[in-house]
Backbone as CSV, one residue per row, in Angstrom:
resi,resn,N_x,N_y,N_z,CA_x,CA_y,CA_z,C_x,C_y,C_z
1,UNK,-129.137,-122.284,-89.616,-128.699,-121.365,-90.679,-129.882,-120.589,-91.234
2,UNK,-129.687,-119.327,-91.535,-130.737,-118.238,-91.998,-130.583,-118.779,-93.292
3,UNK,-131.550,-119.127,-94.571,-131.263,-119.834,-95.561,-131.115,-118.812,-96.780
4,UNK,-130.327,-118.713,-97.244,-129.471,-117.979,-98.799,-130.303,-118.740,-99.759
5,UNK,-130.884,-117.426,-100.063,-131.609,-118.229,-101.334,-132.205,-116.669,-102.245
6,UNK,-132.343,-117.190,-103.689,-132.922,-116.110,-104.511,-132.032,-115.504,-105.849
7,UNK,-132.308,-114.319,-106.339,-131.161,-113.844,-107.625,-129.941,-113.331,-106.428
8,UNK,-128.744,-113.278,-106.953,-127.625,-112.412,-106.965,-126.757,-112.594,-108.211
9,UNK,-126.961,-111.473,-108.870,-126.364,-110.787,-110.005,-125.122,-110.820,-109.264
10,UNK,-124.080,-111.191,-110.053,-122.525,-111.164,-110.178,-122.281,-109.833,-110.924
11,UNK,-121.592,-108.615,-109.759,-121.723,-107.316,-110.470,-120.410,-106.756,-111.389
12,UNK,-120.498,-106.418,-111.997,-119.405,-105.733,-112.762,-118.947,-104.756,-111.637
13,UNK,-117.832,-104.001,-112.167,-117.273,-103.205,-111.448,-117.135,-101.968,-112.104
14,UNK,-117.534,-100.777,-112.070,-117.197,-100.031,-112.465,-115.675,-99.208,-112.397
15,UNK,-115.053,-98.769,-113.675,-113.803,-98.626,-113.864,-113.280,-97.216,-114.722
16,UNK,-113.020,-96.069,-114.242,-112.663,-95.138,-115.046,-110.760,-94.544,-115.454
17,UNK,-110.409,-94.218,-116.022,-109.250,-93.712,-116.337,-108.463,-94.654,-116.594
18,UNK,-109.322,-95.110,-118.007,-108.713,-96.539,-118.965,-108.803,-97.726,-118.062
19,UNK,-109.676,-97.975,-117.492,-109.808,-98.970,-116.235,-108.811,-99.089,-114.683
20,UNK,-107.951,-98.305,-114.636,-107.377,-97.752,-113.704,-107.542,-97.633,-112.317
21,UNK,-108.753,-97.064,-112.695,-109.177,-96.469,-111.075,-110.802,-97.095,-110.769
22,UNK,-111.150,-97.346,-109.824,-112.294,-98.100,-109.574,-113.299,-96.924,-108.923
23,UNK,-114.474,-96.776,-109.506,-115.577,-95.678,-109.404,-116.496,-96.131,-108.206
24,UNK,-115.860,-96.035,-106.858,-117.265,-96.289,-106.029,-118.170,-95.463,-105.938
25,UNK,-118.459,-94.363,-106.330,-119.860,-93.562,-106.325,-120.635,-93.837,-107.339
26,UNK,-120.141,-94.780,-108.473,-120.739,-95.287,-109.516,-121.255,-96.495,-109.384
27,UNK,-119.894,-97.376,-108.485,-120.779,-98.686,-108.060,-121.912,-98.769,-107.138
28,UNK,-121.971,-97.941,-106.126,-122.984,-97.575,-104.804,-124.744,-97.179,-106.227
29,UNK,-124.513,-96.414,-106.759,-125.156,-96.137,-107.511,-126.234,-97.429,-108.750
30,UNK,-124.987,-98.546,-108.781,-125.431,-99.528,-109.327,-125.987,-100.622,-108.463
31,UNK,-125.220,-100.374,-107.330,-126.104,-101.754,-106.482,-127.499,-100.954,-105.883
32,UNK,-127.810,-99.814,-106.014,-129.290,-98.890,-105.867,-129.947,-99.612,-107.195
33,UNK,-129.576,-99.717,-108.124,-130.324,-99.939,-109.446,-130.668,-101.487,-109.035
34,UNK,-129.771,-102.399,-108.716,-130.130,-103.614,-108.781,-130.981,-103.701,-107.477
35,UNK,-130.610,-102.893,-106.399,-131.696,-103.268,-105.366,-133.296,-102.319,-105.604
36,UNK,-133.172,-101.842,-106.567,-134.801,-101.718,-107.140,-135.235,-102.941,-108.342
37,UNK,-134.472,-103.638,-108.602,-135.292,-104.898,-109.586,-135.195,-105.861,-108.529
38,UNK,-135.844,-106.248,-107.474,-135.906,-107.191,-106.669,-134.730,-108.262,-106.481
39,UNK,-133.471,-108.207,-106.518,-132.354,-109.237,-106.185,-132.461,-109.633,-105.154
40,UNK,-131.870,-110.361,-104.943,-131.904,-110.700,-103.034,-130.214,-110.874,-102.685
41,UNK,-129.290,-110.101,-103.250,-127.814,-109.941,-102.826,-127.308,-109.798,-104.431
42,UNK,-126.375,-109.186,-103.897,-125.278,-109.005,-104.944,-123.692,-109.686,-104.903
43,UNK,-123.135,-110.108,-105.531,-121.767,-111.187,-105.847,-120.627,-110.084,-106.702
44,UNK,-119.935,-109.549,-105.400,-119.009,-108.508,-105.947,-117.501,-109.520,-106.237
45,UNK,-116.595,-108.729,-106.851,-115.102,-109.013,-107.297,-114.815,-110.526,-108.024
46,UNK,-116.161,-110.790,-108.598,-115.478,-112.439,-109.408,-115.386,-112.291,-110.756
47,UNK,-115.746,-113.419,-111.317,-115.235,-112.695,-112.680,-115.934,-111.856,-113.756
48,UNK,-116.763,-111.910,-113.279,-117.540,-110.779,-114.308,-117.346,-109.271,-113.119
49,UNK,-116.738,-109.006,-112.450,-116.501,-108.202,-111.342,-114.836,-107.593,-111.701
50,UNK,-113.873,-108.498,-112.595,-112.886,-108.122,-112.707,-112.127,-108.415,-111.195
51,UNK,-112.259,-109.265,-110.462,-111.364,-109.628,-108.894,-110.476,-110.207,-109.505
52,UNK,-110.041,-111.182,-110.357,-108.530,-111.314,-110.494,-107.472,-110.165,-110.807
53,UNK,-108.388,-109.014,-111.129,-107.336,-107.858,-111.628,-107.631,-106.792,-110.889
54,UNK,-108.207,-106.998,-109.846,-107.899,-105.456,-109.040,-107.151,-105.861,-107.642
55,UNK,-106.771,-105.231,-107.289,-105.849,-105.408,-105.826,-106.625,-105.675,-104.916
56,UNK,-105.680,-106.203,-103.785,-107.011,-106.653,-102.624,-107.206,-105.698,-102.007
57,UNK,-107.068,-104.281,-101.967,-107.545,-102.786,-101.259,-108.672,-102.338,-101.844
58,UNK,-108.778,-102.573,-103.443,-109.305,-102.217,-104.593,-110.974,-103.322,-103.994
59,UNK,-110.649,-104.674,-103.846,-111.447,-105.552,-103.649,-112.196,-105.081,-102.299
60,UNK,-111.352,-104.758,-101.611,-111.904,-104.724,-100.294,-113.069,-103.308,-100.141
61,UNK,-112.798,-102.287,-100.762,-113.557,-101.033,-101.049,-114.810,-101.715,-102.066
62,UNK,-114.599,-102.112,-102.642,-115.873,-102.395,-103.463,-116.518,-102.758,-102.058
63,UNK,-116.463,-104.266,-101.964,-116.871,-105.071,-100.586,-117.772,-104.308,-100.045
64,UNK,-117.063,-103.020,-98.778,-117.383,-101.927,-98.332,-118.382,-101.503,-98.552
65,UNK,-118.885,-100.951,-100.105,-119.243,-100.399,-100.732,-120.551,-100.954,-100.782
66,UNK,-121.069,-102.491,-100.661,-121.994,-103.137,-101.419,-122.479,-103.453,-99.842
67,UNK,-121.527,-104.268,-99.489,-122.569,-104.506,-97.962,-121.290,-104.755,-97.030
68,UNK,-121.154,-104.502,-95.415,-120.583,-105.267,-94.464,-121.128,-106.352,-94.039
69,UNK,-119.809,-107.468,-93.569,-120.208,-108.642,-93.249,-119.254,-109.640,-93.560
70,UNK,-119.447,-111.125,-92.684,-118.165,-111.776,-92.790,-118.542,-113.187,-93.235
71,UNK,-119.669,-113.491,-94.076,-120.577,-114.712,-94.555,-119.354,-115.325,-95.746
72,UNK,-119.487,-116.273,-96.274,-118.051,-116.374,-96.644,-119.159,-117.493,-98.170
73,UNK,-119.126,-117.708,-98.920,-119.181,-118.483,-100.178,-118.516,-119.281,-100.846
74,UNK,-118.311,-120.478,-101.180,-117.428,-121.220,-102.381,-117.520,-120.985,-103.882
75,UNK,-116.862,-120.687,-104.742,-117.026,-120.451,-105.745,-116.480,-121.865,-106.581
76,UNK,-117.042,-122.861,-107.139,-116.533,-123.545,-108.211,-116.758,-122.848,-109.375
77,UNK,-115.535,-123.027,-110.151,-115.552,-122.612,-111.364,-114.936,-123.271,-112.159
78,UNK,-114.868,-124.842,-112.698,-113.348,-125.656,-112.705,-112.917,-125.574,-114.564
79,UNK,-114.075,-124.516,-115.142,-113.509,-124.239,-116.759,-112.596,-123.460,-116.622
80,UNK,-112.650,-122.674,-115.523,-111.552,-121.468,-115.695,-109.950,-122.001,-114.461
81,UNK,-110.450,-122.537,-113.510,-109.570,-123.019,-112.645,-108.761,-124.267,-113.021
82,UNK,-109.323,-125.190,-113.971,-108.886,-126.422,-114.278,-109.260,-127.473,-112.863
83,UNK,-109.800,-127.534,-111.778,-110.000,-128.252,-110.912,-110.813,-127.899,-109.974
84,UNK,-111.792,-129.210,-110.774,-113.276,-129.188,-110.135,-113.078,-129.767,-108.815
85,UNK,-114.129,-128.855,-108.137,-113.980,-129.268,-106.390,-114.942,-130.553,-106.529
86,UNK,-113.984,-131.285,-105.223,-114.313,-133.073,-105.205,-115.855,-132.945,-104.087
87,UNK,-116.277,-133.951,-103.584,-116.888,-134.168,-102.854,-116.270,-134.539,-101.449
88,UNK,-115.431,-134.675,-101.261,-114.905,-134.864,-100.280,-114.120,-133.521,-99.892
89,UNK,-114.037,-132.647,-100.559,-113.243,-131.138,-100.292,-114.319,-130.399,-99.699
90,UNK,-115.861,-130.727,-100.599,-117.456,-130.211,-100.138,-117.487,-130.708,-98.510
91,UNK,-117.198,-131.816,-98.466,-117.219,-131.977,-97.127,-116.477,-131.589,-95.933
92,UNK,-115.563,-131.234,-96.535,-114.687,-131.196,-94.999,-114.470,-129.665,-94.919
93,UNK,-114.899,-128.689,-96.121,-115.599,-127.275,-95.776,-116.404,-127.303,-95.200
94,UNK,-117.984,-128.101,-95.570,-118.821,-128.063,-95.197,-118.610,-128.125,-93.282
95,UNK,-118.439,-129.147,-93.429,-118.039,-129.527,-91.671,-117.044,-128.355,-90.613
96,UNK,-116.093,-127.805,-91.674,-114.887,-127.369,-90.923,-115.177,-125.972,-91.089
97,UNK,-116.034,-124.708,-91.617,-116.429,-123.555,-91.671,-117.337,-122.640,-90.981
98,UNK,-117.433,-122.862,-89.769,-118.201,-122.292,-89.551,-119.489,-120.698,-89.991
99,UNK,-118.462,-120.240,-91.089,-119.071,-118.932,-91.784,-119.275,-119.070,-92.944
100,UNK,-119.426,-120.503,-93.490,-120.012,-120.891,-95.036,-121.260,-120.757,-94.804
101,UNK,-122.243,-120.063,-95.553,-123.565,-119.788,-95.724,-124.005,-120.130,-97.211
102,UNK,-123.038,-120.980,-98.368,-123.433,-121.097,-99.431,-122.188,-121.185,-100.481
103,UNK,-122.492,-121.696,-101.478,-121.645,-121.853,-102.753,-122.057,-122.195,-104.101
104,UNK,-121.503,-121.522,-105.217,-121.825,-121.043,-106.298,-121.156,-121.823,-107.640
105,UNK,-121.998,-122.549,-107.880,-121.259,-123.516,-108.456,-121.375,-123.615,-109.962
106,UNK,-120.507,-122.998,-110.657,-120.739,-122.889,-112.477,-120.241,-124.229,-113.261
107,UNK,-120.223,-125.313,-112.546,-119.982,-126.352,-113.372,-121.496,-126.425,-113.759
108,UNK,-121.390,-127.132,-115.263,-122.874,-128.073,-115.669,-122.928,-128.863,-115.769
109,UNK,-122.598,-129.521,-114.940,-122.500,-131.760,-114.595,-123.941,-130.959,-113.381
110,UNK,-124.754,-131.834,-114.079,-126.116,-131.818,-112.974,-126.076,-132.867,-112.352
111,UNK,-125.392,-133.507,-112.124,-125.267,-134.773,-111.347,-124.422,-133.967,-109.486
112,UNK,-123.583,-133.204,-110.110,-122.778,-132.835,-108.996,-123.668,-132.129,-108.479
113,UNK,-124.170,-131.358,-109.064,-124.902,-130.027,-108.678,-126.578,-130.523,-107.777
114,UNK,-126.887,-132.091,-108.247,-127.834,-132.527,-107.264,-127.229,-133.450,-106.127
115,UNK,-126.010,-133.654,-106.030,-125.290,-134.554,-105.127,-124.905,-133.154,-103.803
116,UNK,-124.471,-132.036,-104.514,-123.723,-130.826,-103.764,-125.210,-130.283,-103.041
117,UNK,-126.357,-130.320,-103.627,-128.089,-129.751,-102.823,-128.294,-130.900,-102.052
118,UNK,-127.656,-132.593,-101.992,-127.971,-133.156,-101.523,-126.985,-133.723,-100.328
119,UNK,-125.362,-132.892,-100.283,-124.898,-133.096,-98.993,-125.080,-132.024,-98.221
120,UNK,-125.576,-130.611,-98.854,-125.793,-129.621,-97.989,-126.156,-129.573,-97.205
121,UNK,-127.458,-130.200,-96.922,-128.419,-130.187,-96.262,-129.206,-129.027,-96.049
122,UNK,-129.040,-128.433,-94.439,-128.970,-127.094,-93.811,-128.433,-126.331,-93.779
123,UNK,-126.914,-126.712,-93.595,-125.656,-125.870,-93.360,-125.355,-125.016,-94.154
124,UNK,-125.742,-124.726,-96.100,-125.619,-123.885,-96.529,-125.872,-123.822,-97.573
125,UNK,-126.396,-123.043,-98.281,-127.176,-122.742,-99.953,-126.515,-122.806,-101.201
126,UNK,-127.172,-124.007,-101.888,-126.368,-123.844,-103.198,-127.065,-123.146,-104.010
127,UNK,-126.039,-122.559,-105.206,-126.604,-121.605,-106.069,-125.877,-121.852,-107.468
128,UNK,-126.591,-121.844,-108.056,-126.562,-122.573,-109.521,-125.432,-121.389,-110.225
129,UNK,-124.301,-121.452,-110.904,-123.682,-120.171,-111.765,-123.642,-120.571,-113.152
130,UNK,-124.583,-121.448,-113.549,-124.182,-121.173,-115.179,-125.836,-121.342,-115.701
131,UNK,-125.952,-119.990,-116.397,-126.984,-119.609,-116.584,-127.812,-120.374,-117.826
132,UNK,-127.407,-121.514,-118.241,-127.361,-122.645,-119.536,-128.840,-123.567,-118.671
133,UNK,-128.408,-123.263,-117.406,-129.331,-124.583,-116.736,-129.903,-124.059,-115.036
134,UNK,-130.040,-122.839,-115.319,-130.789,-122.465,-114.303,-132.113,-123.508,-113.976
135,UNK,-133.240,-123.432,-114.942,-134.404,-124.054,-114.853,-133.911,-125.308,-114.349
136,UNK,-133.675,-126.210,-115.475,-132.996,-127.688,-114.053,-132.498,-127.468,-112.578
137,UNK,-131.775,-126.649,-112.372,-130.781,-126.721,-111.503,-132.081,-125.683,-110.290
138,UNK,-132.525,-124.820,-110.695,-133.558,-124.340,-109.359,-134.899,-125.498,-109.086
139,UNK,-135.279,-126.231,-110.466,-136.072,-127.711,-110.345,-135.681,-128.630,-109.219
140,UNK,-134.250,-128.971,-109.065,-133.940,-129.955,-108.883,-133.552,-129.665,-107.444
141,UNK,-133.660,-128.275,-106.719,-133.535,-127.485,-105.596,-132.066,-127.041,-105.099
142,UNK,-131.440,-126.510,-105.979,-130.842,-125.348,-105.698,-131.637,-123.927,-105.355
143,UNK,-130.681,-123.679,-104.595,-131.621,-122.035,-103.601,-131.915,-120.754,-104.475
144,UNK,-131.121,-121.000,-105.371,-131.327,-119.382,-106.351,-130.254,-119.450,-107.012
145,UNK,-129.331,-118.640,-107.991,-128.819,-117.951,-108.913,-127.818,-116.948,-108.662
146,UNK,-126.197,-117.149,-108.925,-125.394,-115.887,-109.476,-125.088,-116.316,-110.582
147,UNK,-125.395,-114.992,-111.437,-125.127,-114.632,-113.020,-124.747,-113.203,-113.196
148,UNK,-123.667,-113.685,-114.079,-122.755,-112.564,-114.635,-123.501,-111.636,-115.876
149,UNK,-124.391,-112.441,-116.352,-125.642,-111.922,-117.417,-126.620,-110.895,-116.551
150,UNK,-126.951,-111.539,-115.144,-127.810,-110.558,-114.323,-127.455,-109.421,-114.132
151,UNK,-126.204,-108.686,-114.582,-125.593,-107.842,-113.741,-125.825,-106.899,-115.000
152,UNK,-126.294,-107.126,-115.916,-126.949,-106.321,-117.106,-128.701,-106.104,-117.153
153,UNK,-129.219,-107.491,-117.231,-130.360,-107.736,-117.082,-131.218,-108.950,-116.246
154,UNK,-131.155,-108.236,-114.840,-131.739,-108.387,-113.738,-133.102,-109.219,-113.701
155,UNK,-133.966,-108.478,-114.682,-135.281,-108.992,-114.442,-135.633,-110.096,-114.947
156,UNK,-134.914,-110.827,-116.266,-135.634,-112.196,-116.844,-134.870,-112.728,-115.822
157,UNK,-133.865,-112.970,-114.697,-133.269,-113.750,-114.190,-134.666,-113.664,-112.196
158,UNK,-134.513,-112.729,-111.912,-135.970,-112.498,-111.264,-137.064,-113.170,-111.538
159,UNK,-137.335,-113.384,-112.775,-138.778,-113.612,-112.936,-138.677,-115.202,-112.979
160,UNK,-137.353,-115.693,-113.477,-137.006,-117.100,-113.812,-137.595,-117.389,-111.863
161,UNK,-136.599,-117.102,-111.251,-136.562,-117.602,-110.133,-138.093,-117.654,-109.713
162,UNK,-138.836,-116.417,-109.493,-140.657,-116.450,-109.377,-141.013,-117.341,-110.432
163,UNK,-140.593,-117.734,-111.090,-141.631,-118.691,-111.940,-141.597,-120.242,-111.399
164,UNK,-140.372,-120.265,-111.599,-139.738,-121.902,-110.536,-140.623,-122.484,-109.240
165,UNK,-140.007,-120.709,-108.179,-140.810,-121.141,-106.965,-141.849,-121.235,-106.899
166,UNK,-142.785,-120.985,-107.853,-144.466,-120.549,-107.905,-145.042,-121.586,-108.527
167,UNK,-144.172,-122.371,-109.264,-144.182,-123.400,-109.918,-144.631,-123.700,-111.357
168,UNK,-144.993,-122.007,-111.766,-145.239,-122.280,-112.992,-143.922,-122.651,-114.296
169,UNK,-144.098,-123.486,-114.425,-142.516,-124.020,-115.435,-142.804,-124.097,-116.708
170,UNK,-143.811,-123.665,-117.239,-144.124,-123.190,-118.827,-143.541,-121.918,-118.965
171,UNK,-143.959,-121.170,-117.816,-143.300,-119.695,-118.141,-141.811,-119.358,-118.048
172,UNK,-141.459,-120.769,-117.358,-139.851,-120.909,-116.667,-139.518,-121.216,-118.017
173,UNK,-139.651,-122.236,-118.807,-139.342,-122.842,-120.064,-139.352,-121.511,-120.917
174,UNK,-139.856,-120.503,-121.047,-140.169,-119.430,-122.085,-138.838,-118.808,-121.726
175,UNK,-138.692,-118.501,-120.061,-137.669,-117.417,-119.824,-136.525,-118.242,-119.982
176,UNK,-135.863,-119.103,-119.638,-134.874,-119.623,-119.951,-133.898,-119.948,-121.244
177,UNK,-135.566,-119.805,-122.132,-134.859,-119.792,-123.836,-134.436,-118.112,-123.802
178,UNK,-135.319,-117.534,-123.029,-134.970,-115.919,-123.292,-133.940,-115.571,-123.099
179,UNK,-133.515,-116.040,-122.028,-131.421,-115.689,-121.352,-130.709,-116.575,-122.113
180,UNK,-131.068,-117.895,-122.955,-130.247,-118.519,-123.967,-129.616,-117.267,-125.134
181,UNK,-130.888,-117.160,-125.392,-130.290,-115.715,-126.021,-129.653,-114.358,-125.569
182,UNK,-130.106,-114.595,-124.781,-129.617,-113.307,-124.345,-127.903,-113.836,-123.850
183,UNK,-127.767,-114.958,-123.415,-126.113,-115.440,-123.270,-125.897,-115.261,-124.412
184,UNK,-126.191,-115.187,-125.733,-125.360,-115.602,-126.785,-125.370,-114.066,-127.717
185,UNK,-126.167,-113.014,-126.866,-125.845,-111.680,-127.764,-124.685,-111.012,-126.685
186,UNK,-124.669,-111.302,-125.347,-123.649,-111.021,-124.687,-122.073,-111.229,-124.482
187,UNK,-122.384,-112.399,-124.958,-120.946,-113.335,-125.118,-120.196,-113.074,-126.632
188,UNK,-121.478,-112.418,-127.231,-120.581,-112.352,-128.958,-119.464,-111.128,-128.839
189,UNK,-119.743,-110.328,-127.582,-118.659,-109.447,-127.855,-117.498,-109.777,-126.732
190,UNK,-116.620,-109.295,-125.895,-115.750,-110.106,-125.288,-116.166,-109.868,-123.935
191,UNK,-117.393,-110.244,-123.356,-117.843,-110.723,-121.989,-117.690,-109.542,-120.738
192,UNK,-116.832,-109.001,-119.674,-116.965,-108.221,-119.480,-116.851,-106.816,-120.021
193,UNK,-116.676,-106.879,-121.202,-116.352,-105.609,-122.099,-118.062,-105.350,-122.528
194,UNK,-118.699,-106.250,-122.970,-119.848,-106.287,-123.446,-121.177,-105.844,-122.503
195,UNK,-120.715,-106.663,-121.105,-121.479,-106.118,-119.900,-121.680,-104.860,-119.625
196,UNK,-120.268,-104.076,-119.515,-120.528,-102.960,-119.644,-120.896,-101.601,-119.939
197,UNK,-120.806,-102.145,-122.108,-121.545,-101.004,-122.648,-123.062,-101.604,-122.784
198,UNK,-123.704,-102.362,-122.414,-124.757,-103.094,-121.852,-125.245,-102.173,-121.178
199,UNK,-125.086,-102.037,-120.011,-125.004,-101.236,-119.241,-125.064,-99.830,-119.479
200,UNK,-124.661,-99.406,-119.912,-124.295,-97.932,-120.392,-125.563,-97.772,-121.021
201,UNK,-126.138,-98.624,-122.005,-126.789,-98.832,-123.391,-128.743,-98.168,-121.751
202,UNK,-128.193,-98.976,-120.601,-129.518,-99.131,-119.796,-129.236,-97.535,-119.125
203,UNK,-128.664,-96.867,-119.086,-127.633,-95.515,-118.235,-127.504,-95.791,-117.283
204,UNK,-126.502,-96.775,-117.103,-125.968,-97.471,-115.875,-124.329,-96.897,-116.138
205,UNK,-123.756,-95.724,-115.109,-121.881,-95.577,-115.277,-121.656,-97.243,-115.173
206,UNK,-120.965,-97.586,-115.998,-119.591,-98.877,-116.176,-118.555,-98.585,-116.442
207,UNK,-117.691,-97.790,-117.616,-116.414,-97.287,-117.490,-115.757,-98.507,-118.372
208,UNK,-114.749,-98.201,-118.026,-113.785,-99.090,-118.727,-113.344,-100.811,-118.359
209,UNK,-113.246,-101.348,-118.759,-112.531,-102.752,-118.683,-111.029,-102.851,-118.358
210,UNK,-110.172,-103.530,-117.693,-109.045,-103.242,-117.198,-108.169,-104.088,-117.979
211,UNK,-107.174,-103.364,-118.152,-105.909,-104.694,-119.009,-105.805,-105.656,-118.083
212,UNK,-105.639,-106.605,-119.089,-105.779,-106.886,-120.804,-106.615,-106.881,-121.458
213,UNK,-108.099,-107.118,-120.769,-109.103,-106.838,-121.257,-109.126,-105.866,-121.888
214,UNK,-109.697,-105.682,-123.280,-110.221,-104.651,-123.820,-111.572,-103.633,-124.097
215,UNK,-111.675,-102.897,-124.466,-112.935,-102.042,-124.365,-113.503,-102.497,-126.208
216,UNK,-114.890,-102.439,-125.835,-115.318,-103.251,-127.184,-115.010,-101.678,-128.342
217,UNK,-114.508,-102.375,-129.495,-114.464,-101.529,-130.332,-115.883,-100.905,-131.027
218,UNK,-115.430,-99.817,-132.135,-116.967,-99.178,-132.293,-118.097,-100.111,-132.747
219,UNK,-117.341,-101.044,-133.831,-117.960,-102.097,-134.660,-118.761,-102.735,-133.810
220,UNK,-117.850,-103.607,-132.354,-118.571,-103.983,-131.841,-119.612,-103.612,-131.070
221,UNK,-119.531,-102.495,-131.006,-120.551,-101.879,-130.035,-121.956,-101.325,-130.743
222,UNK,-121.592,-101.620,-132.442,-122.641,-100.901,-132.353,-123.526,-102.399,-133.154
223,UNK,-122.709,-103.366,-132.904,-123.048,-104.816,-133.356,-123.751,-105.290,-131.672
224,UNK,-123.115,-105.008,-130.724,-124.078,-105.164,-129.560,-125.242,-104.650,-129.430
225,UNK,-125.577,-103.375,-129.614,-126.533,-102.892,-129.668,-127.784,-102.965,-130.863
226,UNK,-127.506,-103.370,-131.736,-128.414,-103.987,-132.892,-128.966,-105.411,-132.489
227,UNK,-128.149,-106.385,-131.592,-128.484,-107.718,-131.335,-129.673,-107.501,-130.078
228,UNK,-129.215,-106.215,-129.021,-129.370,-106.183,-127.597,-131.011,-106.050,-128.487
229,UNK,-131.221,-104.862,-128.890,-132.867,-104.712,-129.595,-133.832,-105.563,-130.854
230,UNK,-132.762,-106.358,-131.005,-133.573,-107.508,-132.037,-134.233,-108.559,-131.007
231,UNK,-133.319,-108.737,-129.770,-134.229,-109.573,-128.843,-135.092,-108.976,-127.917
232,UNK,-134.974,-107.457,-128.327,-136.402,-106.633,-127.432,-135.506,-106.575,-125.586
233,UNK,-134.450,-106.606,-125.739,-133.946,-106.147,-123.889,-133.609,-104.847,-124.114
234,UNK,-133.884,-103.651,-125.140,-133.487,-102.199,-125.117,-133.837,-101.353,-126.068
C-alpha cells in the first residue's frame, strides 16, 4: 500500500441560489487555495461538505471536480450515526476491500483509535477526525488528519501535523490549544453556516448553506467575526 498520510481538510461545498445549486467553478477555485497551504488531499461531500443533502449527481460532480479516482475510505462517526463501528466490522473490511486505503475516525475513545492504528497495520491509514485530540491521536501514530475546521483554516492544522512528525511537541501543545479555540469560535455559530462566512471573511466564494440549514444571521456574523480576530486568525 502507497501510505495515506498528512492534513485533509474536510471541504465545504460551495452553494449559490439560496443553497440550491452547487458552484463548481467556485469549488475548483477552493481546492487551488487549499492546494497552496500544503494539504496532502482533500475530504469532499461529508459533513462539513453538506453530502447528506446534495444528490448523488450533485456528489458525484463535486468528486469530479476535486480529483479522479476509485480509493475508497471509512468514515466513523458514531455521535451522529448512533453506531460505533466494532472491531470485528474493522476487520472483515479490512480483509474483504481491496480499495480501502484508509479511515477517518471522529470518535474520541483513544483506546479504539490506538487498537484501529494497531489492526491496520499496512493495509491502510488511519486518520484522526476530531480535532479535540489530534496531538494524542498523531502521538500515538495515526497517519494525519480530516477536519472540518481545516476547511477554513488550513495552516494551524499543517503546522500541527509538522510539529508531531518533527517531533517537536511543545510547539504541538501550543497549536492544539490554538484550534481548541479556534473549535469553539467556530462552533458558536451553527457549524457549516459558520465555515462558510469564515471563508468569505478569508475571500474564499462559499455561498449559501442548504435547507434546513440556515445562513448565519447578521448578529451572528458579525459576532463571528469579532471572535475570528480576537484570536488573531483574520
Amino acid at each position: 500500500m502507497s501510505e495515506w498520510k498528512g492534513v485533509v481538510p474536510a471541504l465545504i461545498t460551495p452553494l449559490t441560489d439560496g443553497g440550491r445549486k452547487v458552484d463548481l467553478d467556485a469549488f475548483a477555485d477552493y481546492c487551488s487555495f487549499m492546494a497552496g497551504k500544503g494539504v496532502q488531499g482533500v475530504f469532499c461531500c461529508g459533513t462539513t461538505g453538506e453530502g447528506p443533502l446534495l444528490t448523488l449527481e450533485e456528489r458525484k460532480s463535486v468528486a469530479e471536480t476535486a480529483v479522479p479516482g476509485f480509493s475508497l475510505f471509512i468514515y466513523n462517526i458514531p455521535v451522529y450515526t448512533g453506531n460505533n463501528m466494532s472491531r470485528a466490522l474493522f476487520e472483515r473490511l479490512l480483509n474483504g476491500i481491496d480499495m480501502l486505503v484508509g479511515l477517518k475516525n471522529s470518535n474520541d475513545d483513544m483506546f479504539q483509535i490506538i487498537d484501529l492504528i494497531r489492526l491496520s497495520g499496512k493495509k491502510c491509514s488511519i486518520f484522526n477526525g476530531n480535532d479535540g485530540i489530534i496531538l494524542p491521536s498523531l502521538a500515538c501514530g495515526a497517519h494525519g488528519l480530516v477536519s472540518g475546521n481545516a476547511s477554513v483554516f488550513p495552516e494551524q492544522f499543517v503546522e500541527i501535523y509538522s510539529a508531531v512528525t518533527e517531533g517537536n511537541l511543545t510547539r504541538a501543545r501550543e497549536l492544539q490549544q490554538d484550534i481548541d479555540l479556534l473549535r469553539g469560535v467556530l462552533a458558536c455559530g451553527r457549524d457549516n453556516a459558520s465555515f462558510k462566512k469564515a471563508l468569505e471573511f478569508r475571500g474564499i466564494r462559499a455561498g449559501d448553506v442548504r435547507m434546513p440549514d440556515q445562513n448565519l444571521t447578521e448578529a451572528e456574523e458579525k459576532g463571528l467575526r469579532a471572535s475570528l480576530k480576537k484570536i488573531c486568525v483574520i
